[in-house]
PDB file of N, H, CA, C and O in Angstrom:
ATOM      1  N   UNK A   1       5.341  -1.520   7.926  1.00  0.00           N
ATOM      2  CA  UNK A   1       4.759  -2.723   7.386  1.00  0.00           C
ATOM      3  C   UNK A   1       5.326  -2.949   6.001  1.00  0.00           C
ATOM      4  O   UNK A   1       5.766  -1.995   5.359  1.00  0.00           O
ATOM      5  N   UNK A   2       5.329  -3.662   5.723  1.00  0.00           N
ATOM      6  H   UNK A   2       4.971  -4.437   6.244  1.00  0.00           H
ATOM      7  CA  UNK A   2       6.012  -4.637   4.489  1.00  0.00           C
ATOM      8  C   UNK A   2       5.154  -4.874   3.327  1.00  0.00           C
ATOM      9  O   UNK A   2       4.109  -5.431   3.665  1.00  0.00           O
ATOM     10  N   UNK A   3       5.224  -4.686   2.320  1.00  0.00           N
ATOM     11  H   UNK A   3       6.073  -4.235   2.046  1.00  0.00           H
ATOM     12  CA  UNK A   3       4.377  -5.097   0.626  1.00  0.00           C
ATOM     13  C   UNK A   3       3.287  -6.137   1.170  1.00  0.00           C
ATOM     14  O   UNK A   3       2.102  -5.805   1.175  1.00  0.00           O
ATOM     15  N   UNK A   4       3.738  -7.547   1.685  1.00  0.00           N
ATOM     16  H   UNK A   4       4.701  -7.817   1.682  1.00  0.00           H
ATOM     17  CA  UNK A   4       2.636  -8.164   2.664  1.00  0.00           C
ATOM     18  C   UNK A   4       1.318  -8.181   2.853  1.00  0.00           C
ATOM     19  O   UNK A   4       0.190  -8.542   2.517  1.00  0.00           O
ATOM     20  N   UNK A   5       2.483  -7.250   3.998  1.00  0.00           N
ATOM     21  H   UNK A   5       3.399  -6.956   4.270  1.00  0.00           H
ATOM     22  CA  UNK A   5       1.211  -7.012   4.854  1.00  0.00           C
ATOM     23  C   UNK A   5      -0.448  -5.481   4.471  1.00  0.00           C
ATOM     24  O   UNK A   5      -1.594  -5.168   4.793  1.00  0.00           O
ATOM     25  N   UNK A   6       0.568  -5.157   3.714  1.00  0.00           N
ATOM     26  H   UNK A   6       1.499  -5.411   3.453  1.00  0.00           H
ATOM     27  CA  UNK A   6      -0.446  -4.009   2.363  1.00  0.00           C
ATOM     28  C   UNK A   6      -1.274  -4.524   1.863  1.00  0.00           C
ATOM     29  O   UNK A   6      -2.419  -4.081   1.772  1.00  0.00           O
ATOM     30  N   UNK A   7      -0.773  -5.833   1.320  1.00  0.00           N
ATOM     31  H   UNK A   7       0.157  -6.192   1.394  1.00  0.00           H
ATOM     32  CA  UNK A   7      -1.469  -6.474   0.715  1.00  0.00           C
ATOM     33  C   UNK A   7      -3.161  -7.039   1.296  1.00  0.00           C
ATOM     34  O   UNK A   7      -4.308  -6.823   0.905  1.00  0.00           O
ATOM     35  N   UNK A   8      -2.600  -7.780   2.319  1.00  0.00           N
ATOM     36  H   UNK A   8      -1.668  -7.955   2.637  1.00  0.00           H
ATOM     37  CA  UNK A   8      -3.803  -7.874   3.329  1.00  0.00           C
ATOM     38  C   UNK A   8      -4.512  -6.766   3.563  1.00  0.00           C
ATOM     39  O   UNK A   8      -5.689  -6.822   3.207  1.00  0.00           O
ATOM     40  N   UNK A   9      -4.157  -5.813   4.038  1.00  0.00           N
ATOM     41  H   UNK A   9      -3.201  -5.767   4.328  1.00  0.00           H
ATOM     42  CA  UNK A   9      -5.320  -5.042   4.933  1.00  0.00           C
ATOM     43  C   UNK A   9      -5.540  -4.155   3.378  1.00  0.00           C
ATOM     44  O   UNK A   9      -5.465  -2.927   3.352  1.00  0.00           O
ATOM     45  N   UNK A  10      -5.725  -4.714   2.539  1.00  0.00           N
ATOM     46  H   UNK A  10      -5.786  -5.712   2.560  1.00  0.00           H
ATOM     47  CA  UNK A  10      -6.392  -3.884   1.291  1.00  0.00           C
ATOM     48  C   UNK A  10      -6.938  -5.124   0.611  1.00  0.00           C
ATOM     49  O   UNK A  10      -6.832  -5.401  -0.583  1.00  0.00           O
ATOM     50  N   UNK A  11      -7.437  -5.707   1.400  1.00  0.00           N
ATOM     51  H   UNK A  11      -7.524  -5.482   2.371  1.00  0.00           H
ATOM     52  CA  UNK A  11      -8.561  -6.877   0.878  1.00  0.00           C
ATOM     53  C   UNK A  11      -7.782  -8.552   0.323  1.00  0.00           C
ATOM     54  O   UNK A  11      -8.567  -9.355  -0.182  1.00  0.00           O
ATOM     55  N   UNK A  12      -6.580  -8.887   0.429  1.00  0.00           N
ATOM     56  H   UNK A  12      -5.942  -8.235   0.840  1.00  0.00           H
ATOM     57  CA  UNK A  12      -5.546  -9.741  -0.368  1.00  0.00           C
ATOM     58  C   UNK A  12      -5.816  -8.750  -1.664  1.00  0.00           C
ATOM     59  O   UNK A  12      -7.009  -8.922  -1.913  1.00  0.00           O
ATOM     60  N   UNK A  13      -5.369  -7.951  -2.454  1.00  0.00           N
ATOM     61  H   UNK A  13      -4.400  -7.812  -2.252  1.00  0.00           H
ATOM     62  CA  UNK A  13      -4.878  -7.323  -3.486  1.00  0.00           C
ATOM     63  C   UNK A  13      -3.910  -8.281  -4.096  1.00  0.00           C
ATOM     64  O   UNK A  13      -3.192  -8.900  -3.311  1.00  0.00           O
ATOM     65  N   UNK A  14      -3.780  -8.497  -5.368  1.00  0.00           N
ATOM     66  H   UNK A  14      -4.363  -7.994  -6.005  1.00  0.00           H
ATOM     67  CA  UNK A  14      -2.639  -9.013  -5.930  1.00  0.00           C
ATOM     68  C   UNK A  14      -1.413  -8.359  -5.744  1.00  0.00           C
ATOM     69  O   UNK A  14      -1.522  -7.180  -5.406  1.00  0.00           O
ATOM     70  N   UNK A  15      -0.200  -8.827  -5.878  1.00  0.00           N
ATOM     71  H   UNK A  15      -0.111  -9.784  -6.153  1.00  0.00           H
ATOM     72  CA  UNK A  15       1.276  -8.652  -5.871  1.00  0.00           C
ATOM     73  C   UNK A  15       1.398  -7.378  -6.843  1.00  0.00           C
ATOM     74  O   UNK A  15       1.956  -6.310  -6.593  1.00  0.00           O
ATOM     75  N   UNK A  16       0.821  -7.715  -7.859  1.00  0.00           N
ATOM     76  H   UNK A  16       0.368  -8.583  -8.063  1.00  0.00           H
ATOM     77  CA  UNK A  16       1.171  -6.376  -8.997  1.00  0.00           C
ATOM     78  C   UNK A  16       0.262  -5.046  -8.636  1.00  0.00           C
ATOM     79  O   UNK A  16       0.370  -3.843  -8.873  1.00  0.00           O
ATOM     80  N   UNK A  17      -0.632  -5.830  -7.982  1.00  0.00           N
ATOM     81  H   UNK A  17      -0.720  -6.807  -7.790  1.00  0.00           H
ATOM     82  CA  UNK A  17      -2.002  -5.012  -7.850  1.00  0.00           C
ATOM     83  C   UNK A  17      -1.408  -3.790  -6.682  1.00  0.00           C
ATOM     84  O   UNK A  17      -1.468  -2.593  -6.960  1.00  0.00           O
ATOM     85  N   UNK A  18      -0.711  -4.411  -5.060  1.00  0.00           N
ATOM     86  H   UNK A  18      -0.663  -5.384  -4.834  1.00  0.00           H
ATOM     87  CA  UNK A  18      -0.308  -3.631  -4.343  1.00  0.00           C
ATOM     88  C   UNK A  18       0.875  -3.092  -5.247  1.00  0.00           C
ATOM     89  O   UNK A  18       0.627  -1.900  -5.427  1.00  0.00           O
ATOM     90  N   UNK A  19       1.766  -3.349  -5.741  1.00  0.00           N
ATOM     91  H   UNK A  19       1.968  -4.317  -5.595  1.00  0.00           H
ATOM     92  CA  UNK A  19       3.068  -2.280  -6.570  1.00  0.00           C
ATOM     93  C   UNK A  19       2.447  -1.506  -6.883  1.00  0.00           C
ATOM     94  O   UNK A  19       2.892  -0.403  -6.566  1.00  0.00           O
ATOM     95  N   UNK A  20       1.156  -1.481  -7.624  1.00  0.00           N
ATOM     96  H   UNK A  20       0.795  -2.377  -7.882  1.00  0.00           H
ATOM     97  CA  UNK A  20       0.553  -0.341  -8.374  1.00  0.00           C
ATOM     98  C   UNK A  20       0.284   0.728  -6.952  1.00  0.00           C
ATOM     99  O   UNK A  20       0.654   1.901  -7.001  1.00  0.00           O
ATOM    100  N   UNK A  21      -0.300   0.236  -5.895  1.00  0.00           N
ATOM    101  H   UNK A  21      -0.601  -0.717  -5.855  1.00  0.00           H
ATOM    102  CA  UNK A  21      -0.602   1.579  -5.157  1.00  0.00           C
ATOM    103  C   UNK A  21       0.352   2.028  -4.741  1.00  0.00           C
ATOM    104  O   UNK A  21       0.531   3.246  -4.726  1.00  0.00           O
ATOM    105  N   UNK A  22       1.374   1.014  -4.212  1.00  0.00           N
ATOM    106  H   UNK A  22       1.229   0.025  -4.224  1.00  0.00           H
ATOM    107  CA  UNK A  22       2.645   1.761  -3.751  1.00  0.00           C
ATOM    108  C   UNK A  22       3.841   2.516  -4.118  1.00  0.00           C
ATOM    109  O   UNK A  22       4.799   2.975  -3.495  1.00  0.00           O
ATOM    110  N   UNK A  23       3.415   2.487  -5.501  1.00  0.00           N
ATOM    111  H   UNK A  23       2.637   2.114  -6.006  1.00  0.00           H
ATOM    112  CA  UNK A  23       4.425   3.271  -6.367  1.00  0.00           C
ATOM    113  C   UNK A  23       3.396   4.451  -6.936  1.00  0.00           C
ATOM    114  O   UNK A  23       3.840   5.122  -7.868  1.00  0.00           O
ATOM    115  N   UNK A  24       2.050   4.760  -6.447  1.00  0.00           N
ATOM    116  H   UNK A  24       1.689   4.214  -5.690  1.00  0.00           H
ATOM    117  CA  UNK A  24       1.577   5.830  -7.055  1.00  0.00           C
ATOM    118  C   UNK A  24       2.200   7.298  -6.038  1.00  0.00           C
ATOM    119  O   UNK A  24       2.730   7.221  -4.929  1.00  0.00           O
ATOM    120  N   UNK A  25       1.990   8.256  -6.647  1.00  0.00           N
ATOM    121  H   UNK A  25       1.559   8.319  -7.547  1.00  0.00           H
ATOM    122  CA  UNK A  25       2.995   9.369  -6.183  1.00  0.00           C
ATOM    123  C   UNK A  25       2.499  10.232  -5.297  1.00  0.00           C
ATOM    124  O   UNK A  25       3.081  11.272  -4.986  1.00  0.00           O
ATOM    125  N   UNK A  26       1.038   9.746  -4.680  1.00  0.00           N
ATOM    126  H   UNK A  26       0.565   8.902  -4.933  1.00  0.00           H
ATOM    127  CA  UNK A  26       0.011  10.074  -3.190  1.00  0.00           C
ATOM    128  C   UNK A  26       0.368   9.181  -1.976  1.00  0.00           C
ATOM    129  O   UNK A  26       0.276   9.486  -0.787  1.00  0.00           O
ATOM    130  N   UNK A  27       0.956   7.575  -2.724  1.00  0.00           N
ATOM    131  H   UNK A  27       1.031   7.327  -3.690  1.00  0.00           H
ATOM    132  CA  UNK A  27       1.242   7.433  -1.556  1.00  0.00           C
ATOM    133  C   UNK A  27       2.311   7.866  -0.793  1.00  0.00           C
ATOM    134  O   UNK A  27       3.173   8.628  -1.231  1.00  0.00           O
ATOM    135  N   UNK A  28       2.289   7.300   0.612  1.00  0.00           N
ATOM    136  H   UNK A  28       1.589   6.681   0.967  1.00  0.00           H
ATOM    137  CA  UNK A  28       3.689   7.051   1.743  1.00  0.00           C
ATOM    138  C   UNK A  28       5.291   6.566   1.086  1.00  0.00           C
ATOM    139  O   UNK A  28       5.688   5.444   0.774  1.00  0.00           O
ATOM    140  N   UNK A  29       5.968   7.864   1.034  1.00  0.00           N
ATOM    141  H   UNK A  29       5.645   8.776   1.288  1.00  0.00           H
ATOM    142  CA  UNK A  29       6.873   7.356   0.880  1.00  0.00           C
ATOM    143  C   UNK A  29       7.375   6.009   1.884  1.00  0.00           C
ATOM    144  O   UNK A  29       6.751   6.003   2.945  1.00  0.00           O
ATOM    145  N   UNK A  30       8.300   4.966   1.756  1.00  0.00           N
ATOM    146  H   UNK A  30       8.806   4.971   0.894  1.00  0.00           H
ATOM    147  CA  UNK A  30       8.520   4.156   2.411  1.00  0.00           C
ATOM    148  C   UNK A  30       9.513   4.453   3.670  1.00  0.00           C
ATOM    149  O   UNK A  30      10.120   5.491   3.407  1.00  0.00           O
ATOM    150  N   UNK A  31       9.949   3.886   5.063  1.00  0.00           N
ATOM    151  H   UNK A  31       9.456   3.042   5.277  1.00  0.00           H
ATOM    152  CA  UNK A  31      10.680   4.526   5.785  1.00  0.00           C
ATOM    153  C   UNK A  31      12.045   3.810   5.747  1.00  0.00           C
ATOM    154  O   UNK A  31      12.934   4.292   6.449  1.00  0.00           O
ATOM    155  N   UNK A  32      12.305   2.754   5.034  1.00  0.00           N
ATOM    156  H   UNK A  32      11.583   2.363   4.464  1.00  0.00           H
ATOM    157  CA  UNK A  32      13.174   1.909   4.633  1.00  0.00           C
ATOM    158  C   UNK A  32      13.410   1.018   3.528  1.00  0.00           C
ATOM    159  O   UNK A  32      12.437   0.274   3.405  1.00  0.00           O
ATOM    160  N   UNK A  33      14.488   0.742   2.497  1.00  0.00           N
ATOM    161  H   UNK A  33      15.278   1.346   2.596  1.00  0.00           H
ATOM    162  CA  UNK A  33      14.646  -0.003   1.483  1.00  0.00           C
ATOM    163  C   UNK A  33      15.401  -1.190   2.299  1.00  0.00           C
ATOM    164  O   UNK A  33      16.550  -1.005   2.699  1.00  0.00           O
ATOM    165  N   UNK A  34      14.700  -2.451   2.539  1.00  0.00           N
ATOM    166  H   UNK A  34      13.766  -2.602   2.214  1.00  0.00           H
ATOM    167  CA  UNK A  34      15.585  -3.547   2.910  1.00  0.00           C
ATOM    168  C   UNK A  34      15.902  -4.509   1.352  1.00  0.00           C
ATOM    169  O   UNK A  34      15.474  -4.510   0.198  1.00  0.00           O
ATOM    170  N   UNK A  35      17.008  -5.339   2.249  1.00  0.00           N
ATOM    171  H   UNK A  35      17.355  -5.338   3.187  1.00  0.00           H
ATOM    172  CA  UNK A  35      17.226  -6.348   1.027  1.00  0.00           C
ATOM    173  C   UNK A  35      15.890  -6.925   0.855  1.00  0.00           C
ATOM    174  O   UNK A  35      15.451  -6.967  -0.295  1.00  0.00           O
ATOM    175  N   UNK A  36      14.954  -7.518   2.114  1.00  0.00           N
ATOM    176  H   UNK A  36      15.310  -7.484   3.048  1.00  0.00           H
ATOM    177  CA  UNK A  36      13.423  -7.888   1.623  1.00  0.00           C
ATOM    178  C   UNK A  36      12.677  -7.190   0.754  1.00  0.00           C
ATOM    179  O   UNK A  36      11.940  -7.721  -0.077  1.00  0.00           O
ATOM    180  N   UNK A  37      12.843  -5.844   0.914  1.00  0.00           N
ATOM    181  H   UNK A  37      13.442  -5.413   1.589  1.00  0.00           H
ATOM    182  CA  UNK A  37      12.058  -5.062  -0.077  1.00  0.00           C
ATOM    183  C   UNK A  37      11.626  -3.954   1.166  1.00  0.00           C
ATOM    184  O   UNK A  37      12.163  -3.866   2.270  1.00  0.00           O
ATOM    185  N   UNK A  38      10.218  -2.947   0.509  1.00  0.00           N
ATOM    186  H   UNK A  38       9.781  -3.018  -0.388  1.00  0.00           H
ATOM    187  CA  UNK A  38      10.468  -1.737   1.253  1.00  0.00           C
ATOM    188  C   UNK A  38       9.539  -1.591   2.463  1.00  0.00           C
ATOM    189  O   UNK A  38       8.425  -2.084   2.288  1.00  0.00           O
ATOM    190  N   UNK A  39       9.766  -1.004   3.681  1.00  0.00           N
ATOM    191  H   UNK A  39      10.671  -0.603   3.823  1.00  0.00           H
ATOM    192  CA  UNK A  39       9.189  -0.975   5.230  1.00  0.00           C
ATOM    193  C   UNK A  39       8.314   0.561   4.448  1.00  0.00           C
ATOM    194  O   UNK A  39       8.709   1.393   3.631  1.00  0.00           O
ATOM    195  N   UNK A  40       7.092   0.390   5.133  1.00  0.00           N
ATOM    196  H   UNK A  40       6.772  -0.287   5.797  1.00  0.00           H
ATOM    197  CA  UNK A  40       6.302   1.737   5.347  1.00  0.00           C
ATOM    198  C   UNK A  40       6.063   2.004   6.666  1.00  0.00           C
ATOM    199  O   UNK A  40       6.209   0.983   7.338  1.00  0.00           O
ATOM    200  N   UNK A  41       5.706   3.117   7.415  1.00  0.00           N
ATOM    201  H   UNK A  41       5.588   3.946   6.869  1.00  0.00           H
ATOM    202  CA  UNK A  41       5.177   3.262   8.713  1.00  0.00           C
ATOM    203  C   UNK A  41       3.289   2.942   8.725  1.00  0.00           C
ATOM    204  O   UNK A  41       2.369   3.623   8.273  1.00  0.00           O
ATOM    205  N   UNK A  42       3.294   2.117   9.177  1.00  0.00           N
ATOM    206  H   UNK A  42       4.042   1.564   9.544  1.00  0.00           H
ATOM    207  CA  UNK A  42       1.704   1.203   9.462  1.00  0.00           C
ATOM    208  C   UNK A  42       0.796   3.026   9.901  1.00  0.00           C
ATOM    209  O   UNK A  42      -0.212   3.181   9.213  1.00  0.00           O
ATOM    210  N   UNK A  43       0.959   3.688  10.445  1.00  0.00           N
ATOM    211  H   UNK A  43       1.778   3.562  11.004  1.00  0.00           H
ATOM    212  CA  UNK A  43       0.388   4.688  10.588  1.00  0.00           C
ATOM    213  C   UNK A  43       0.070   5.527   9.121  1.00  0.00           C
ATOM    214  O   UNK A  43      -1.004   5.937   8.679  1.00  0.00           O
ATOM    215  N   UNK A  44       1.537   5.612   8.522  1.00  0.00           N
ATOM    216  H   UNK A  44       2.409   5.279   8.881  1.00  0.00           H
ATOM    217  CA  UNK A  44       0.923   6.109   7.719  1.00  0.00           C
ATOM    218  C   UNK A  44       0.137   6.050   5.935  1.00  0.00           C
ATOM    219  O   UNK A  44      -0.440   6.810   5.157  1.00  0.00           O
ATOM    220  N   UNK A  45       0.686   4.348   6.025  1.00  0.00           N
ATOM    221  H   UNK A  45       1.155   3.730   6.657  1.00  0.00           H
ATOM    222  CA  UNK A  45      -0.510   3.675   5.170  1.00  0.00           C
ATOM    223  C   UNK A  45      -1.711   3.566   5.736  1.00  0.00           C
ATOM    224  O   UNK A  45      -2.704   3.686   5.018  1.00  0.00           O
ATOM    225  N   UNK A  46      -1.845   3.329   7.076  1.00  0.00           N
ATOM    226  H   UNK A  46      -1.039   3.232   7.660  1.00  0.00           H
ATOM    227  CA  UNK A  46      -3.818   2.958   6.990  1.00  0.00           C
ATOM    228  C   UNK A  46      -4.420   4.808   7.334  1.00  0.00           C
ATOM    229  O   UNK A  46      -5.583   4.933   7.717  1.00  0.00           O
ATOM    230  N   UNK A  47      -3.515   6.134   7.152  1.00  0.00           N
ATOM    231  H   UNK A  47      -2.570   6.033   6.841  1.00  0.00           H
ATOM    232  CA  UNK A  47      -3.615   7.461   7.149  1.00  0.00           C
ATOM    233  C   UNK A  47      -4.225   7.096   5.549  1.00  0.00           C
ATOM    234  O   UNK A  47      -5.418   7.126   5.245  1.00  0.00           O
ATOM    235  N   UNK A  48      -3.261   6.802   4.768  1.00  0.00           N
ATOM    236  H   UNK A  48      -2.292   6.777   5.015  1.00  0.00           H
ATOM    237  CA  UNK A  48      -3.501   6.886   3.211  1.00  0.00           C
ATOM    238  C   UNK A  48      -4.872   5.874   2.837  1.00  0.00           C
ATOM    239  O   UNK A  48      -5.835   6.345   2.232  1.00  0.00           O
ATOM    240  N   UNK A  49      -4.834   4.708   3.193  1.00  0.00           N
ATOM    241  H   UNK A  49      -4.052   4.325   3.685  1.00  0.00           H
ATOM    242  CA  UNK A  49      -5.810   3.894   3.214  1.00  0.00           C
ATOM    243  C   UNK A  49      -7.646   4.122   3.655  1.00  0.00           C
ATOM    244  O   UNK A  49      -8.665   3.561   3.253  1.00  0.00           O
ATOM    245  N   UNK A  50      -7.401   5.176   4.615  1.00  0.00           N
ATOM    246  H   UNK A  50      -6.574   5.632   4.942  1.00  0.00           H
ATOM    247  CA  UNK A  50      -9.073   6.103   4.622  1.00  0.00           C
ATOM    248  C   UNK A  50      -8.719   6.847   4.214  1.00  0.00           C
ATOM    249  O   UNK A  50      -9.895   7.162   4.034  1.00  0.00           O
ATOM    250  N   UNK A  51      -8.078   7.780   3.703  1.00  0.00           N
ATOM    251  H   UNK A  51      -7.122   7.524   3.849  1.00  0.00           H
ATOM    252  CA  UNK A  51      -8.274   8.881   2.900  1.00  0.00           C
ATOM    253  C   UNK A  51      -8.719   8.313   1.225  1.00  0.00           C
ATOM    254  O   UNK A  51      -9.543   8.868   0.499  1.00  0.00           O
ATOM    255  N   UNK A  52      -8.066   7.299   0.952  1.00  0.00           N
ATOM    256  H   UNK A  52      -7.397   6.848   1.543  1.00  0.00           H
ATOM    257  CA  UNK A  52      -8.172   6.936  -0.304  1.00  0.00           C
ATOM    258  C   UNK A  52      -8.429   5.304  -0.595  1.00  0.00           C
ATOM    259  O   UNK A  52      -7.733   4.677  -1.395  1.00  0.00           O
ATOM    260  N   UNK A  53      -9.350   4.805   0.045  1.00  0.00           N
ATOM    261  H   UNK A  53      -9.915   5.314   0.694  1.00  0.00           H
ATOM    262  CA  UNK A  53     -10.308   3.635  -0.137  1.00  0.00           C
ATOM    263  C   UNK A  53     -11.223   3.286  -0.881  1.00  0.00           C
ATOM    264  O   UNK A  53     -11.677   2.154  -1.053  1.00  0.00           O
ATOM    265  N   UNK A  54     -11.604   4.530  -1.475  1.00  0.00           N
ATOM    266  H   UNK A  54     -11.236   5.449  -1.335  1.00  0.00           H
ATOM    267  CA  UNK A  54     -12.787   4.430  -2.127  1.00  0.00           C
ATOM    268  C   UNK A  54     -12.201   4.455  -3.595  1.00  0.00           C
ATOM    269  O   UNK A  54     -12.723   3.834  -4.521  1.00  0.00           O
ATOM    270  N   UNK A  55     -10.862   5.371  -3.742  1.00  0.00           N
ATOM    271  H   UNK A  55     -10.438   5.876  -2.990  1.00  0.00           H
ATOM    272  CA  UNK A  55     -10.427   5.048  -5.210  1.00  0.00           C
ATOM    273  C   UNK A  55      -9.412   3.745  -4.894  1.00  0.00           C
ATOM    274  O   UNK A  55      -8.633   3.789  -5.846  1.00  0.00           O
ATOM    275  N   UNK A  56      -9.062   2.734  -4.145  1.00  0.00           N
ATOM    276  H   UNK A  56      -9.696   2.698  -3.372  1.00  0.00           H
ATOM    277  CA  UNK A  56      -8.743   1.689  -4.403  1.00  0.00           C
ATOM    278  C   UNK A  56      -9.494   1.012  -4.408  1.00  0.00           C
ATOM    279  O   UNK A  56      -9.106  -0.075  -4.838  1.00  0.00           O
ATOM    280  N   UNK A  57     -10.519   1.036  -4.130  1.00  0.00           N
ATOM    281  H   UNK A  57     -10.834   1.919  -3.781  1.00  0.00           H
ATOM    282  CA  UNK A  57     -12.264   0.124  -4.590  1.00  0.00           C
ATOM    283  C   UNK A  57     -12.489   0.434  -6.114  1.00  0.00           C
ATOM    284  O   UNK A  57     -12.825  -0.434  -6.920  1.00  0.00           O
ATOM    285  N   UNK A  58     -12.250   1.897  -6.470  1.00  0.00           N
ATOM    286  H   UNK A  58     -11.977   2.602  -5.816  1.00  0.00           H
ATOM    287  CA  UNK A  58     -13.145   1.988  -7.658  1.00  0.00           C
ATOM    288  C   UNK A  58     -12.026   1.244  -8.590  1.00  0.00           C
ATOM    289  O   UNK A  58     -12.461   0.716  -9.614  1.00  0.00           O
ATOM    290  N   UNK A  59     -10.715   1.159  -8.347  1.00  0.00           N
ATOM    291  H   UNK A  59     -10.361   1.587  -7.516  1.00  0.00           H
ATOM    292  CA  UNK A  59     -10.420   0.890  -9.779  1.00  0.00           C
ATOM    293  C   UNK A  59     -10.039  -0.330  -9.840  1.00  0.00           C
ATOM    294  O   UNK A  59      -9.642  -0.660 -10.958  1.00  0.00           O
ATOM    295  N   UNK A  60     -10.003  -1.482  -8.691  1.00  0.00           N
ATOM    296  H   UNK A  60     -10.326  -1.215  -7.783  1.00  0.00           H
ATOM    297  CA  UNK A  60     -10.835  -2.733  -8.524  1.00  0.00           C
ATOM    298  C   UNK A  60     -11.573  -3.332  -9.140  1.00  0.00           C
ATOM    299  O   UNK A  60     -11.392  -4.420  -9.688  1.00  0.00           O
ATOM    300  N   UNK A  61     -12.946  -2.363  -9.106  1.00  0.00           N
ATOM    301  H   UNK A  61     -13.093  -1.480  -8.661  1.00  0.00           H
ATOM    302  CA  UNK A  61     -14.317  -3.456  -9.734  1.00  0.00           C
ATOM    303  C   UNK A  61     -14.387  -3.447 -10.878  1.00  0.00           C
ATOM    304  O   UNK A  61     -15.245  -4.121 -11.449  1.00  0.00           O
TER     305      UNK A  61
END
């Protein structure tokens, strides 16, 4: 899945807002650098996404 689509299934998050999770150093590395920008495996963001939901809520509100 694509910056996007991250974006969505983490509530619409802002643009800067998803860079911030996806460049923190817990997440999924990515499985591809395209010229669009970078592919993750959908498995293993929504893996990262319940494990760590509750600190992308907390630092949200």
């Amino acid at each position: 899945m694509g910056a996007h689509e991250i974006r969505i299934r983490l509530g619409g998050v802002s643009r800067q807002r998803a860079y911030q999770i996806t460049s923190r150093a817990d997440f999924p590395a990515p499985v591809a650098d395209l010229a669009q920008g970078k592919v993750w495996a959908t498995e293993d963001v929504e893996a990262w996404m319940k494990a760590h939901r509750r600190d992308v809520d907390d630092v949200e509100a």
